[in-house]
C-alpha positions in Angstrom: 18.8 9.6 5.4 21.4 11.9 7.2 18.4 12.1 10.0 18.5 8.5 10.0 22.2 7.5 10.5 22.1 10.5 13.6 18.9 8.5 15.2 20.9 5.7 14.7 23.9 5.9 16.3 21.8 8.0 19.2 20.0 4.5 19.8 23.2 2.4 19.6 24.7 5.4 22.5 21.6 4.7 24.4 22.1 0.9 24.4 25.6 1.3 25.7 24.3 3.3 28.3 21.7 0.8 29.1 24.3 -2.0 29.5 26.5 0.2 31.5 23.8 1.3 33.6 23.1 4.3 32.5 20.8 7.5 34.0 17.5 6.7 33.9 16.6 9.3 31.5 18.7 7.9 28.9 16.8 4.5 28.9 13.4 6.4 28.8 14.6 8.4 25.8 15.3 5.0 24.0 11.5 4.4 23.3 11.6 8.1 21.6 14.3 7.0 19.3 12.9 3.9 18.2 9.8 5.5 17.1 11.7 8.7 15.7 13.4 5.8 13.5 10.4 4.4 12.6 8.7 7.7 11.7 11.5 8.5 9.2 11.4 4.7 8.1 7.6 5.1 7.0 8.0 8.7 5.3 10.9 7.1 3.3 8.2 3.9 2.4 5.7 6.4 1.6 8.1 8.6 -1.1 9.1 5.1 -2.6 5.9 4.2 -3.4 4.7 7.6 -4.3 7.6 7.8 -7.3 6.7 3.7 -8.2 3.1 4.4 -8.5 3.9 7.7 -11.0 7.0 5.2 -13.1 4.2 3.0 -13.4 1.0 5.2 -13.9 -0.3 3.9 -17.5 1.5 0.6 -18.1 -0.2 -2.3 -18.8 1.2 -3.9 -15.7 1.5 -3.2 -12.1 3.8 -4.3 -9.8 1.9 -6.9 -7.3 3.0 -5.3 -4.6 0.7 -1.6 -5.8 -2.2 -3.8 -7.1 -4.9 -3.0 -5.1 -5.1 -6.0 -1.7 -8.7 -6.7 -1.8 -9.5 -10.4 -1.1 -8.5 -13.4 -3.1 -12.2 -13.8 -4.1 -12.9 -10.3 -5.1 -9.2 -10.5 -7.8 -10.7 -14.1 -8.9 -14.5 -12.1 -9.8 -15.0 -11.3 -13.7 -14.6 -7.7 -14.3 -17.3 -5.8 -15.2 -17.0 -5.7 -18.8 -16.8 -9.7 -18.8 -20.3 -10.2 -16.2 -21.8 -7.5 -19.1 -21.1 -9.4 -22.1 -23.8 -11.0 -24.1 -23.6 -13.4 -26.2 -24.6 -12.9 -30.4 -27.7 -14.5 -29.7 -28.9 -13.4 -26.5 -27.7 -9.8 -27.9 -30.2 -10.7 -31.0 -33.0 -11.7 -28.9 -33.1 -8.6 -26.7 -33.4 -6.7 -30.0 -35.8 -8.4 -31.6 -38.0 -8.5 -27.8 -37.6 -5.0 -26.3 -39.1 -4.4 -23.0 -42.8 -3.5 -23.6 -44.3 -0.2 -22.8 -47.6 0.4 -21.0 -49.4 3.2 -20.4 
């Protein structure tokens, strides 16, 4: 965070300097600075999630935003267990009519 506020207000020097026309070098180092800020940005994200996904490793629910993204189709299937099912009697039947063995 501390690495943040210093990228920061370097980017905020480096606009003033761009306004007040500035060396040139100091408006080429602006495009470094933005994505220095970005860097730290996404390793912060990253942490975030990281601790969310261990608070919520073994609930019952999961925050939408950690389910997995998939396709709207894919979330809508049946899960396996419930394409697997059989019913009492179609259970009964497959006892009663095993597969028969040849040879």
């Amino acid at each position: 965070l501390n690495q943040l506020k210093e990228l920061k207000t370097e980017l905020a020097a480096l606009r003033v300097a761009k306004v007040t026309g500035g060396a040139p070098n100091k408006l080429s180092k602006i495009k470094v600075v933005r994505l220095s800020i970005a860097q730290v940005l996404t390793v912060i994200r990253q942490n975030q999630l990281k601790n969310l996904r261990e608070a919520y490793a073994g609930k019952k629910y999961l925050p939408l935003d950690l389910r997995p993204k998939k396709t709207r189709a894919i979330r809508r299937r049946l899960t396996a267990a419930e394409a697997n099912a059989k019913t009492a009697k179609q259970a009964k039947k497959e006892a009663y009519f095993p597969m028969r063995k040849y040879a």
